[in-house]
N, C-alpha and C positions, 0 to 999 in steps of 0.2 A: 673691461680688461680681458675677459674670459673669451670674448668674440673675437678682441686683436689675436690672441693667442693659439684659439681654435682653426684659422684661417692661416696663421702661420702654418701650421701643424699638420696640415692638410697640401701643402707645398710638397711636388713629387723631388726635387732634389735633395742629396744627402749632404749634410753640415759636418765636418769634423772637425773638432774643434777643441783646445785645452783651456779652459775657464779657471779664471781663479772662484769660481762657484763651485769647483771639482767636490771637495771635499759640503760640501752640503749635498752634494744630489749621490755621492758617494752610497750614504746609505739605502739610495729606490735602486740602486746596482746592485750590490755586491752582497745581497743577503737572500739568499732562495724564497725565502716567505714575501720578501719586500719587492718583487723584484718587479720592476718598467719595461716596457721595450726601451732597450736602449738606444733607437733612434729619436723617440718620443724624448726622452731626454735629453739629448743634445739638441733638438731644435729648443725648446724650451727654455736649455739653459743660453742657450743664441741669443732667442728672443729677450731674454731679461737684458742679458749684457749687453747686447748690443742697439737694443730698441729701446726696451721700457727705461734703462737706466740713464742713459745718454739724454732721453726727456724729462727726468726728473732732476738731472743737473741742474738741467737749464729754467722749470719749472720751478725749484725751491733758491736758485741763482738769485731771479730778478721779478719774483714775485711781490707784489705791492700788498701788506701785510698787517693789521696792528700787531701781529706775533712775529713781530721781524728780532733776531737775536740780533744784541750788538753786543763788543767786548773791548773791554778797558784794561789796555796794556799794563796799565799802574795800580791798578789795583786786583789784576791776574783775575777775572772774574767776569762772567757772560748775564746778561739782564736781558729780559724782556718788559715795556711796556715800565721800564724804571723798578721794576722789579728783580731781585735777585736768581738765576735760578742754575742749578747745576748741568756740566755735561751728560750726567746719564738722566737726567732730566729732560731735556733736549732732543737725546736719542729718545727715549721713553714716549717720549707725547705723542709720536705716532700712532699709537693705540689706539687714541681717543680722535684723537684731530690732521689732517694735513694741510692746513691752513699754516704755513711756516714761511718764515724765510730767513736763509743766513746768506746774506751778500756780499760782496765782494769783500768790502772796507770791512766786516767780519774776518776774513779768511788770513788777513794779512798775518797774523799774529799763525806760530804752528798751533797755537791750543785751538782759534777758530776754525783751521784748516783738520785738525784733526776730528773736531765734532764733528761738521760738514762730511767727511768722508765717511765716518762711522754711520752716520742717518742714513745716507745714500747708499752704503754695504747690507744695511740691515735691511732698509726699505727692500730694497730686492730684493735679498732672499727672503722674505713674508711672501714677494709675487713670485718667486719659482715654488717655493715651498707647499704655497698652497695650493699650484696648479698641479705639482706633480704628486702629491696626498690625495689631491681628488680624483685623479688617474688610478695610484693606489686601491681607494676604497670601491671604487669602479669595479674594477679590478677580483679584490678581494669579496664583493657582492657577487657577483658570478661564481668565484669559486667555492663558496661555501653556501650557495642557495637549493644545492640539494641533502650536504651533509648536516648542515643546521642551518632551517629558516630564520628562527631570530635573531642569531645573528646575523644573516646576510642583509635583513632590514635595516639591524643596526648601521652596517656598513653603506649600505645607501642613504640614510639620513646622513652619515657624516660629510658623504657626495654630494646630497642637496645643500647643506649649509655652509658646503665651501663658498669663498668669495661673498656671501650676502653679511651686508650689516644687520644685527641683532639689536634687539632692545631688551630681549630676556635678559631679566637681573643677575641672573649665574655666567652669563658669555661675559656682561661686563667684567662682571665681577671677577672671573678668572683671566681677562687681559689685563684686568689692574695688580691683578699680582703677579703675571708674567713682568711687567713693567716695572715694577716695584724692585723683582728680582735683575731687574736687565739693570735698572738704575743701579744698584748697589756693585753690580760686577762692574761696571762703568767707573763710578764715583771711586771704587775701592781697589784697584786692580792687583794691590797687597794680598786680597782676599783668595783669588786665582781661582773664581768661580766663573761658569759660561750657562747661560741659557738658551735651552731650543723648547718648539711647542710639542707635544708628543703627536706622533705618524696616523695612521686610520690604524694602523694593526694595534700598536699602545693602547687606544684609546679603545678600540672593541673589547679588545683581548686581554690585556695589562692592565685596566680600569685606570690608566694614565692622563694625564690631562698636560703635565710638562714636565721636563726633564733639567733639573740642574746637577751641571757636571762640578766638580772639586778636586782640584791640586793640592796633593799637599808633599811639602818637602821629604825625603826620601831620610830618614834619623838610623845611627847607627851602619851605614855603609862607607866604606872606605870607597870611593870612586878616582879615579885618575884621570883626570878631566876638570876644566871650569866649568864646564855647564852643567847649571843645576840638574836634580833628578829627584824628577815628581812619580808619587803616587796619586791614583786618579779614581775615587769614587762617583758614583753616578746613581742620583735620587730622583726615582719619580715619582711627582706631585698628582695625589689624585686630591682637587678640590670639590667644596658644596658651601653653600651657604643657607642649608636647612640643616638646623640641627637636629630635628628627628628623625633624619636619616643617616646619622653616623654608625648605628649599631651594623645599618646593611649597609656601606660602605665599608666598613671595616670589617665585613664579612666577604665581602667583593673580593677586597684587597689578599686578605686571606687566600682563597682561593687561588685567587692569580700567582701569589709566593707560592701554593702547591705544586701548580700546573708547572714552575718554571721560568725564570724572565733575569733576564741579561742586567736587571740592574740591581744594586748594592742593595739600594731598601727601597720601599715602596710607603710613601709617607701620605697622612690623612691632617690637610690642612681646613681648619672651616674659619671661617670670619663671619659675625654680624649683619645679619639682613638691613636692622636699621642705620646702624652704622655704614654704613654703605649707601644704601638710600638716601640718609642728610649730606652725604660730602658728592653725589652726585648731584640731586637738588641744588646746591651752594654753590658749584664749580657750571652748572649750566643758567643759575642767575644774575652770576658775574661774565658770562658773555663766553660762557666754554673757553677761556683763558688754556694757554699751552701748558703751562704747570701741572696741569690736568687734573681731575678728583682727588688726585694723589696727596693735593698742595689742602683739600680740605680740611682732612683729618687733621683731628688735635694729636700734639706731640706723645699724651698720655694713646690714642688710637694708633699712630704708628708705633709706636715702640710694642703695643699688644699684636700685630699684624707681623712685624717684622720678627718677633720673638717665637709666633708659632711656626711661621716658615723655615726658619729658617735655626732653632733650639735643640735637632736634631739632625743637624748638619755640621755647625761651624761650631769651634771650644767655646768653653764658656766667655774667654778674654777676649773672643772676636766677638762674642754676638752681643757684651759690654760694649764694647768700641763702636755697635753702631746704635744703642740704644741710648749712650750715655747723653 
C-alpha cells in the first residue's frame, strides 16, 4: 500500500480537492507542531478517496468469504458463519482480519447499508492516517535529531513500524482495545463517545497510545435552540501489558501532564498478559473467525477490560449499562 502511495505522491500535478476526510487530516494541517506539507496531504487524501476506497468497495462487495455478514430483517440482527454478532463488531474486526464480506443481499436493509459504509469510512482513514503519521514522524525525526537524540529515534521507530503487521503481544494487544473501544461507540451511540489512535507527536511526546473523545449533554444552561449542546472531554490512553512497568508509566504520564497537553486526563490502562495470550490462542484455533479475540474472553474478562478502560471516563450508570 505504502508503494501505491509513494508513487502517487511523487506525481508533479497539484490535486485540489474538498474531502469528506477534511476533518481527519485536519489535525497534520492546522497545528504548528503537527504540521504536513499541505500538498503531501491532499494528494494522499485523493489517493484514499479516490483510489484505495473505491477498491475496497468492490473488494469487501463481492468477496467470496466464510466471514460473509448476512442480516435478518425480522429478527433486526447481522450473523456471521450462523453466529450472532454486533455492528461494532463488524466494524472492529478490522483490526485483526480483512477477510470479510458484506454483500449486496446484506445491504438491502439501511442497518446492512449502514455497517457497510461505516467499515469502508474507517477502513480508510486507518490508510490515510497511517500514511500521513508516518510523514509526521519523518518529519518530527529530523526536527528534533539535534535538540534531543532520543527522541528523534523514538520518532523513527514509530516511522519504521507504520504500515507493518506486528506480532508483538502489546501492538495486539493495544488494537484489541482500540476495537474494543470502537465497538462500544458503535454498539452504543447513547454513549457519544469517538475513537482515534494517537499521532507520532502523542505518542513520543504525550506517552499516548489512543485517544477517546466524550460528549456529554451541556446541564444547567438555558439554550434557545433544538439542537443539543454537548461538552466534550478528551482522554488519552496510554496502554501496557506489563505490570511492572506501571510505576514508570505512571511516572511517564506524570511528566507529560507537567510538560502540558491538550487533553482532559491522561489515563493508565493495563490488562492481563495471560488473559490475552488464551483469547488469542482460542480465536486463531477456531480459524481466526471475524468476532475476533474479542469474542474469546469470558464475560467475567470483559467486563474486567471494559471497566478499567473505560471507569474513569463514563458514570457509574453507563459503565453498569455496559457490564451488566
Amino acid at each position: 500500500m505504502s508503494e501505491q502511495i509513494n508513487s502517487f505522491l511523487h506525481t508533479p500535478e497539484t490535486i485540489e480537492v474538498t474531502s469528506k476526510y477534511d476533518d481527519t487530516v485536519s489535525e497534520f494541517l492546522n497545528d504548528q507542531i503537527l504540521h504536513v506539507d499541505e500538498e503531501s496531504v491532499r494528494k494522499v487524501t485523493h489517493f484514499a478517496e479516490h483510489e484505495y476506497e473505491p477498491l475496497l468497495r468492490e473488494k469487501v462487495l463481492s468477496k467470496k468469504s466464510p466471514n460473509t455478514v448476512s442480516y435478518d430483517k425480522y429478527k433486526k440482527s447481522f450473523s456471521v458463519q450462523g453466529k450472532s454478532i454486533s455492528p461494532g463488531e463488524i466494524v472492529a474486526s478490522r483490526h485483526f482480519t480483512n477477510d470479510i464480506s458484506i454483500p449486496d443481499s446484506t445491504q438491502v436493509s439501511g442497518a446492512g447499508k449502514g455497517v457497510f459504509e461505516k467499515y469502508i469510512e474507517l477502513s480508510t482513514k486507518d490508510v490515510l492516517t497511517e500514511e500521513l503519521n508516518k510523514t509526521l514522524a519523518k518529519n518530527l525525526a529530523k526536527k528534533t535529531k539535534r535538540e534531543d537524540a532520543r527522541k528523534s529515534i523514538a520518532y523513527s521507530e514509530v516511522e519504521a513500524r507504520s504500515g507493518i503487521t506486528s506480532e508483538q503481544l502489546g501492538i495486539k494487544a493495544e488494537k484489541l482495545m482500540i476495537g474494543v473501544a470502537e465497538m462500544i461507540s458503535i454498539n452504543r451511540p447513547d454513549l457519544h463517545i469517538s475513537v482515534r489512535a494517537g499521532n507520532a507527536y502523542e505518542d513520543v511526546q504525550e506517552k499516548i497510545d489512543f485517544i477517546i473523545d466524550v460528549r456529554s449533554k451541556k446541564r444547567g444552561v438555558e439554550i434557545e435552540t433544538r439542537d443539543e449542546v454537548f461538552d466534550e472531554k478528551h482522554f488519552g490512553i496510554q496502554f501496557t501489558i506489563n505490570a511492572s512497568k506501571q510505576d514508570f508509566k505512571k511516572d511517564q504520564i506524570e511528566k507529560s501532564k507537567n510538560r502540558g497537553t491538550e487533553m482532559d486526563d491522561i489515563l493508565l490502562v493495563t490488562m492481563e498478559q495471560d488473559m490475552l495470550r488464551k483469547a488469542l490462542n482460542s480465536w486463531k484455533e477456531k480459524g481466526s473467525p471475524l468476532h475476533g479475540p474479542w469474542a474469546e474472553f469470558s464475560k467475567e474478562s470483559q467486563h474486567k477490560v471494559i471497566t478499567a478502560l473505560f471507569e474513569n471516563i463514563l458514570s457509574e450508570a453507563e459503565l453498569a449499562s455496559l457490564t451488566k
